[in-house]
matplotlib code that plots the C-alpha trace (Angstrom):
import matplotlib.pyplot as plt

x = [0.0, 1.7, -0.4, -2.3, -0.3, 3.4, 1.8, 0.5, 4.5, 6.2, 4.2, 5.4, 1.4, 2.8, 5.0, 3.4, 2.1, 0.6, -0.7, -2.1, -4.0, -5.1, -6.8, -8.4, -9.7, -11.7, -9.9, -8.5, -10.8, -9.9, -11.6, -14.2, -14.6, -13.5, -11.2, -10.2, -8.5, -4.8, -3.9, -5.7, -3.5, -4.0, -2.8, -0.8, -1.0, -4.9, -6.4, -6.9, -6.2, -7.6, -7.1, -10.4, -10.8, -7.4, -6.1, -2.5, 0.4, 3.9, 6.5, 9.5, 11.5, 11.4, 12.5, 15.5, 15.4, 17.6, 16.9, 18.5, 15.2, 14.9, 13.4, 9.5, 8.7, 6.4, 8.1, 4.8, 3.0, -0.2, -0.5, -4.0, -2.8, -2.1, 1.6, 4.5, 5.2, 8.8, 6.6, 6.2, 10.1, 9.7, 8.2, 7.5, 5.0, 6.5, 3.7, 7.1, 7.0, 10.1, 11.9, 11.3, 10.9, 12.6, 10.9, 9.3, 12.5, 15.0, 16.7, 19.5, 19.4, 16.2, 15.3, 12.4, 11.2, 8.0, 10.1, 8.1, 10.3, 13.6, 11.8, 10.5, 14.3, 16.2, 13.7, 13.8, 15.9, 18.2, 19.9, 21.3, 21.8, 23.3, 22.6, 24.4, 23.4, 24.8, 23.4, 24.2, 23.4, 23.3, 26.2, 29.6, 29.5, 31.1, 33.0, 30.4, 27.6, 29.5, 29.9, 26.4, 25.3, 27.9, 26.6, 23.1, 20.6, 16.7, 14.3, 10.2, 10.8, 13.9, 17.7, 19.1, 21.4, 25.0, 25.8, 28.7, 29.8, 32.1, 32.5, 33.0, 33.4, 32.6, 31.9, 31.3, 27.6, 26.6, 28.8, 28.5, 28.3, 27.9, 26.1, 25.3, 22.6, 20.8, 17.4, 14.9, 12.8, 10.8, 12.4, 15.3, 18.3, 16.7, 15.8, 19.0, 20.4, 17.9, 18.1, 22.1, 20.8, 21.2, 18.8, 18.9, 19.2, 19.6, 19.7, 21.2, 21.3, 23.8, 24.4, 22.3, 25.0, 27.1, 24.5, 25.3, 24.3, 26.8, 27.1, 23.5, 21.6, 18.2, 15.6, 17.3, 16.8, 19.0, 17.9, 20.3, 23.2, 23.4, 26.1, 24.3, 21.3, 23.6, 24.3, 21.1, 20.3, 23.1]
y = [0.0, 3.5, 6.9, 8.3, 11.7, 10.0, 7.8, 10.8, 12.2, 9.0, 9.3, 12.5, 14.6, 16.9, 17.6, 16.2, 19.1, 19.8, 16.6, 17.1, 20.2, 18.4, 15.9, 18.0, 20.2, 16.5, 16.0, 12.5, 9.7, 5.6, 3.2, 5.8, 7.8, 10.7, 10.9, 13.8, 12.8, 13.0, 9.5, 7.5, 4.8, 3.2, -0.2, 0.9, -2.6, -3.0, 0.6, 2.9, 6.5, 9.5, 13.2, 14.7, 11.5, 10.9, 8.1, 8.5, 6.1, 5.3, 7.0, 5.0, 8.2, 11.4, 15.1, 16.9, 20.5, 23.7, 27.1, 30.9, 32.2, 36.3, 38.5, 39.3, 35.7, 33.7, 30.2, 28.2, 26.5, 28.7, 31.9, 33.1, 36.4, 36.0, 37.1, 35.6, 32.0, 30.2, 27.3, 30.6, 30.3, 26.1, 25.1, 21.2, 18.9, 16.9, 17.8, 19.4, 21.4, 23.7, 22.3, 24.5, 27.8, 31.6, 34.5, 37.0, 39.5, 37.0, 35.0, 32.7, 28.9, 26.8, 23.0, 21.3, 17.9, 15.5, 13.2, 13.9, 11.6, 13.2, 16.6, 15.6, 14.5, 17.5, 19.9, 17.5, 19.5, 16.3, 16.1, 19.3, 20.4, 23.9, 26.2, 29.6, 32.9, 36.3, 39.3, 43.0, 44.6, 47.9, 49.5, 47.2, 44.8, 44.6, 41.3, 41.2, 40.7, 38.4, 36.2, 36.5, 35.1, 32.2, 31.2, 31.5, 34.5, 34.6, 35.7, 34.7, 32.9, 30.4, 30.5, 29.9, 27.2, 28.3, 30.1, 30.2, 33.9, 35.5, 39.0, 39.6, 43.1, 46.2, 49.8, 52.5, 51.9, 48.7, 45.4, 41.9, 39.1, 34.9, 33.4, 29.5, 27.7, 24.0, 25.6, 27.1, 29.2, 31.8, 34.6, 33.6, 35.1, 38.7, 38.2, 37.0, 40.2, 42.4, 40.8, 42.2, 45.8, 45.2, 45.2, 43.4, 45.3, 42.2, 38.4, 35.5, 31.9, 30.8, 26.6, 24.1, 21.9, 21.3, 21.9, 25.5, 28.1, 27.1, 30.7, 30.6, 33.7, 34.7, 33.1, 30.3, 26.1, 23.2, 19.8, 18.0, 15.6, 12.5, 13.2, 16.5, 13.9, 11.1, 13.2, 14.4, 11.0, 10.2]
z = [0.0, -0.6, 0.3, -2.5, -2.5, -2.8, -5.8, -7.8, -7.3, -8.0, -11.5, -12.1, -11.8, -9.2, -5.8, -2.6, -1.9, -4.7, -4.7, -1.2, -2.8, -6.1, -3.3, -1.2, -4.1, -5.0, -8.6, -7.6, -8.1, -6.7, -8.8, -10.0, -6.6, -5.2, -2.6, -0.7, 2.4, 3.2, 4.6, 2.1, 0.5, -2.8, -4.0, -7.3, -9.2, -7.7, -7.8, -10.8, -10.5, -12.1, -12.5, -14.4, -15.9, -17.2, -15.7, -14.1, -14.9, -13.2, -15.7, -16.5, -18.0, -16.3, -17.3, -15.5, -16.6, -15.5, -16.3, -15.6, -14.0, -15.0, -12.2, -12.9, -12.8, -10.3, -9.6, -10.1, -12.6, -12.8, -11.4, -9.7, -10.9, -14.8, -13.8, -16.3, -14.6, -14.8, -17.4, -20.0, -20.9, -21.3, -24.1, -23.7, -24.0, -20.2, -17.2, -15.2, -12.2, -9.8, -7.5, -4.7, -5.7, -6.1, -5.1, -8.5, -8.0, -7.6, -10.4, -11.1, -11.2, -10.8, -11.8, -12.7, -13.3, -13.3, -10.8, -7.6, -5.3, -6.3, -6.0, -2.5, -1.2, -2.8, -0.6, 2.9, 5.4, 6.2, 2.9, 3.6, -0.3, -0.4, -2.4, -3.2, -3.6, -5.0, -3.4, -4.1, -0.6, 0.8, 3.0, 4.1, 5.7, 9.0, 10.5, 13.0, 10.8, 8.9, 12.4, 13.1, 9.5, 10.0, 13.0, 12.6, 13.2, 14.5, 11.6, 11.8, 15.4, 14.5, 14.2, 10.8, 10.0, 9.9, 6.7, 4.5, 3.7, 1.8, 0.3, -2.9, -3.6, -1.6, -2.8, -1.1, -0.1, -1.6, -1.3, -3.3, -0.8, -1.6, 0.5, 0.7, 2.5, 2.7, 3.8, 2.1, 4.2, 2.8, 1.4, 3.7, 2.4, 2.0, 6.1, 7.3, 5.6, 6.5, 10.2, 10.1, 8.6, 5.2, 2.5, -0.4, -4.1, -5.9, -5.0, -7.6, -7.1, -8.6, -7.9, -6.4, -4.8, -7.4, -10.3, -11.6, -14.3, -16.9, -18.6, -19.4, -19.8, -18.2, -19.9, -21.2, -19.6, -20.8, -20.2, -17.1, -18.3, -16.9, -14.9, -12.9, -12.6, -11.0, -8.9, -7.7, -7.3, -4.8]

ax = plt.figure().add_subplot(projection="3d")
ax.plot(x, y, z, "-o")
ax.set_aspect("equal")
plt.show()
């Protein structure tokens, strides 16, 4: 038996948790009814599954996709708003969705796929994947803040992991810092700045552990190699 939610991301419909919502919304039907509880467990070679009366099948290939996210996009796959969504700039006929997301003013790296298992472990807390950041932010910064960032700070109620700082150029009001973390709060790197008086003008992400941009430009997505999804995978 395997929970309906975990089934419908194995098969590539969606992310757990938008699974979860496709359940409660009442568009999953078991053997012809609806189902819209949480727990409920299915028996993947006894059970048929549907989605609006399209019934849903385990994939044996999946889609691994990278793309140079521009600012002024909503990391999503529909937006309630009409805004431009990251799926504008990918043209494919795959049913893909982000891994994790970027916030509309921030850009740099993001992947995608229709594997909901790997999805689910590369944004679990305990694998501890970093991901790195450039941000232009205002003023210097002192060594103090910098300390205070490594070792964690308190934003929305709870410390921060440890971060990994370094600065990469300083002006006379603004500075370039990189910043790399393996959590993915909300809008968490803007806060931990902000949290040590410094806003933030522009924020990159540059890698997703050792997955990077590549010299791609904003806009453009390149499918994954088999060596950047090995090591996902690992």
């Amino acid at each position: 038996m395997e929970r309906l939610h975990k089934y419908l991301a194995r098969c590539g419909i969606a992310s757990r948790r938008k699974a979860e919502e496709l359940i409660l919304q009442g568009q999953v039907k078991v053997n012809g009814i609806v189902v819209n509880e949480l727990g409920s467990k299915i028996d993947p070679e006894q059970d048929t599954v549907t989605i609006k009366g399209k019934k849903v099948n385990e994939k044996e290939k999946y889609t691994y996709i990278k793309l140079y996210k521009p600012e002024g996009y909503v990391t999503t796959v529909k937006d309630q708003f009409n805004r431009k969504t990251v799926m504008d700039l990918i043209n494919i006929k795959e049913r893909i969705f982000p891994i994790g997301r970027l916030d509309y003013n921030t850009s740099g790296l993001l992947l995608l796929t229709d594997d909901g298992n790997l999805a689910n472990k590369l944004m679990h807390p305990k694998y501890r994947i970093y991901k790195t950041y450039e941000a232009e932010i205002s003023g210097r910064v002192s060594k103090d803040s910098l300390d205070l960032l490594r070792s964690g700070v308190i934003i929305d109620g709870y410390k921060t992991a440890p971060a990994r700082v370094k600065i990469l150029k300083e002006f006379q009001n603004t500075s370039i810092v990189q910043i790399s973390i393996h959590e993915g709060k909300n809008r968490q790197v803007r806060k931990m700045f902000e949290t040590v008086g410094h806003k933030v003008i522009k924020l990159k992400r540059i890698s997703f552990g050792n997955i990077d941009l590549s010299n791609m430009k904003p806009g453009e997505w390149k499918y994954l190699t088999h060596h950047e999804i090995k090591y996902l995978k690992e």
